[in-house]
C-alpha positions as CSV (number, residue, x, y, z in Angstrom):
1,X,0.0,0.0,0.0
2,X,3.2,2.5,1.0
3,X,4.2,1.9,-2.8
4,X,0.8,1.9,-5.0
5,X,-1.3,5.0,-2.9
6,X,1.2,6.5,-0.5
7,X,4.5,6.8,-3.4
8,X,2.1,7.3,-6.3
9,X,1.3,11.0,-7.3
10,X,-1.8,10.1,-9.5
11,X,-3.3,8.2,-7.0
12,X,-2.5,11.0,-4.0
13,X,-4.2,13.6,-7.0
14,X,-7.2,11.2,-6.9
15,X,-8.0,11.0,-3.7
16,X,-7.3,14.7,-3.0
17,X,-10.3,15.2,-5.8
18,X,-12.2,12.7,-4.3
19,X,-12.1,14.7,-1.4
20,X,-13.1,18.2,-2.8
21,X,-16.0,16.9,-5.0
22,X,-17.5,14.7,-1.8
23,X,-17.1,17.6,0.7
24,X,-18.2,19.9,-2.0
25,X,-21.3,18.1,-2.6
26,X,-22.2,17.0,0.9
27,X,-22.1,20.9,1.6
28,X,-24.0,22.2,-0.9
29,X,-26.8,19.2,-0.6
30,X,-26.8,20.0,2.8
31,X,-27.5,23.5,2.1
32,X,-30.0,23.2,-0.2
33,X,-32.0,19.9,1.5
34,X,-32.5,21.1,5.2
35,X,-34.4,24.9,3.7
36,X,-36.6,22.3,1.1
37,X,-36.7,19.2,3.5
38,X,-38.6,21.8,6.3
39,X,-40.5,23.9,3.8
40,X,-42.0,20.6,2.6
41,X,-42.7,19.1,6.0
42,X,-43.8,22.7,7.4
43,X,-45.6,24.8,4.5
44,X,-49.0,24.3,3.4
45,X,-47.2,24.7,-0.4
46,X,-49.8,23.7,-3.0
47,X,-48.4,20.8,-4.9
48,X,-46.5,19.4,-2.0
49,X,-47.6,16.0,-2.8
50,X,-46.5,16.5,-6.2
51,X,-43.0,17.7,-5.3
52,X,-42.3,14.5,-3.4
53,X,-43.5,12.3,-6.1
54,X,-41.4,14.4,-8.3
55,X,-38.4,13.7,-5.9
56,X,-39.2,10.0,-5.8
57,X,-39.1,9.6,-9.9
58,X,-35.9,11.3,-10.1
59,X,-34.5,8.4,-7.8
60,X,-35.4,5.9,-10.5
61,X,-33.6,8.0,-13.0
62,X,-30.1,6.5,-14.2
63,X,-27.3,8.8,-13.7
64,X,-26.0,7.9,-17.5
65,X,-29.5,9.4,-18.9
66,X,-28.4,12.3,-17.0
67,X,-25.1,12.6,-17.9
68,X,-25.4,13.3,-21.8
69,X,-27.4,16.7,-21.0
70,X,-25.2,17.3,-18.5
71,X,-22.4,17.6,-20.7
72,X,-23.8,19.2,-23.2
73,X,-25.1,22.2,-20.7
74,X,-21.7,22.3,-18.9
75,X,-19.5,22.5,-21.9
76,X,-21.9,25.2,-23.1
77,X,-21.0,27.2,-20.1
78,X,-17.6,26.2,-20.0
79,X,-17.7,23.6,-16.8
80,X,-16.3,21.0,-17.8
81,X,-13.1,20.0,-16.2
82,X,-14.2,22.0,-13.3
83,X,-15.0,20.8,-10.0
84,X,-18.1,22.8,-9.9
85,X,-19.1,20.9,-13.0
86,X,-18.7,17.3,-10.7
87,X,-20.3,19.0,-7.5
88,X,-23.3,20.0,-9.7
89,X,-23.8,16.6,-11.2
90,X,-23.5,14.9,-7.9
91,X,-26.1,17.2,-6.3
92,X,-28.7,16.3,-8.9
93,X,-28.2,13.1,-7.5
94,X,-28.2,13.5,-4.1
95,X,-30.2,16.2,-3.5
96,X,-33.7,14.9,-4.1
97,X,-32.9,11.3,-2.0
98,X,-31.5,14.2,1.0
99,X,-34.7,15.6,0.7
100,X,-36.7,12.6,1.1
101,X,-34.6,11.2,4.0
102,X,-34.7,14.8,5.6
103,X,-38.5,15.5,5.7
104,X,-39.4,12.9,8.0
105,X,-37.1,14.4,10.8
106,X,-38.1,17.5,10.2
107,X,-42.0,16.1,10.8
108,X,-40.8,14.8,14.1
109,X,-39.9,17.9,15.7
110,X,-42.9,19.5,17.4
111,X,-44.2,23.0,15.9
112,X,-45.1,24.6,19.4
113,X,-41.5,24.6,19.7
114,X,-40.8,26.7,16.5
115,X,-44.4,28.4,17.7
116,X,-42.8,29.3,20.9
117,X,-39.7,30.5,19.3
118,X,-41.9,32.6,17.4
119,X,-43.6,34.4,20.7
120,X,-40.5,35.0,22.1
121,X,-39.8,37.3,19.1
122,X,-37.5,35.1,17.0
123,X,-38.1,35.4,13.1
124,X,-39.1,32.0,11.5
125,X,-35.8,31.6,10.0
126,X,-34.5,32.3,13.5
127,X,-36.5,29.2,14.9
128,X,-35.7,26.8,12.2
129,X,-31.9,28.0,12.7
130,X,-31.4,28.0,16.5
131,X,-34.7,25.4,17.3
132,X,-35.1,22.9,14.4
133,X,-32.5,22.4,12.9
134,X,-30.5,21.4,16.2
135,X,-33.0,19.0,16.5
136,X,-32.7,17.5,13.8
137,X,-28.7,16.9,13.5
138,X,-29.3,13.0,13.4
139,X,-30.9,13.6,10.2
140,X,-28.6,16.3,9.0
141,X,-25.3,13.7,9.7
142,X,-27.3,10.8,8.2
143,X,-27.5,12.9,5.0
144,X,-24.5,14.4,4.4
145,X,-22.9,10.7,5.4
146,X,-24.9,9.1,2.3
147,X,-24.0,12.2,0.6
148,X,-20.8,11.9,0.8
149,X,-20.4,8.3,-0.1
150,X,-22.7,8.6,-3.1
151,X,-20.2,11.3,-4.4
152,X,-17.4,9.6,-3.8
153,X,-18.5,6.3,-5.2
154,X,-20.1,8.4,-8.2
155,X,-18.2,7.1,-11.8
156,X,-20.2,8.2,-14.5
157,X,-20.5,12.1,-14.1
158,X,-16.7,11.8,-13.3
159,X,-15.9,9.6,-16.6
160,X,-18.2,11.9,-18.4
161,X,-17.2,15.2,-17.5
162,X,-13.5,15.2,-16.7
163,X,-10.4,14.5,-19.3
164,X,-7.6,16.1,-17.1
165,X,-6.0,13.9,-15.0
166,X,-5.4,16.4,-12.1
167,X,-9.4,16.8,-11.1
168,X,-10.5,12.9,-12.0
169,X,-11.7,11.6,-8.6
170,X,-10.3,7.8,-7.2
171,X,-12.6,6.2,-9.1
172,X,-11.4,7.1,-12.7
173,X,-8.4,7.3,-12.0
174,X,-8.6,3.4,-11.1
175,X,-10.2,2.7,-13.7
176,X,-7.6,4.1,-16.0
């Protein structure tokens, strides 16, 4: 192992990639998931039902019949090769299934807390900041754990949209 990871430059590259497109996702599917997650579990939004469904189908999507469009909408923009380009196609994929797992927690925390936090003057971003979302940091962990192993283990958004060597995440780079 001292010889083929710790000696090898490509393989040290790979992993340090690796690293920045699965913290880079887990962050920004954190981010995005815990505001939808409670909006879904808390809002009376019209077309809630529809939303999850939504979510649910694009779990049963293939990441390779996402990949093609992908490509063609980052190189149009000039992403690909980019990190950002990678984080972006690993969010599509674990956004929606961090949203799913995240609602349910979110259903869990009692609203008189949030409606107590909201008589004592606090803004409603305020409560779900200091009240809910401490509550639910189970949940929160859970998700960015999944998201960070769906990223790393991701292949075909990485084979897709990266030909330079020095951003190709482990698992290119072991297949090459």
């Amino acid at each position: 192992y001292a010889e083929a990871v710790f000696d090898n430059p490509q393989v040290l590259t790979a992993i340090r990639s690796s690293l920045i497109i699965s913290v880079g996702a887990m962050v920004v599917t954190l981010l995005l998931a815990a505001p939808a997650a409670y909006a879904l579990a808390r809002l009376r939004l019209r077309g809630g039902a529809l939303v999850i469904l939504l979510l649910l189908i694009s779990q049963l999507l293939p990441s390779i019949v996402i990949a093609g469009p992908l490509f063609v909408l980052f190189s149009r923009i000039g992403l690909v090769n980019s990190y950002p380009a990678l984080i972006l196609a690993d969010v599509s994929i674990t956004l929606p299934f961090a949203v799913i797992v995240l609602r349910p927690f979110f259903l869990t925390v009692p609203s008189e807390l949030e409606s107590a936090a909201l008589v004592d003057g606090s803004t409603r971003f305020g409560a779900f900041w200091r009240i809910t979302l401490p509550l639910v940091r189970p949940g929160l962990i859970t998700v960015g754990v999944f998201a960070f192993l769906f990223t790393w283990g991701e292949f075909v958004f990485a084979l897709s949209l990266t030909t330079k060597e020095e951003i190709q995440p482990v698992t290119v780079a072991l297949n090459r």
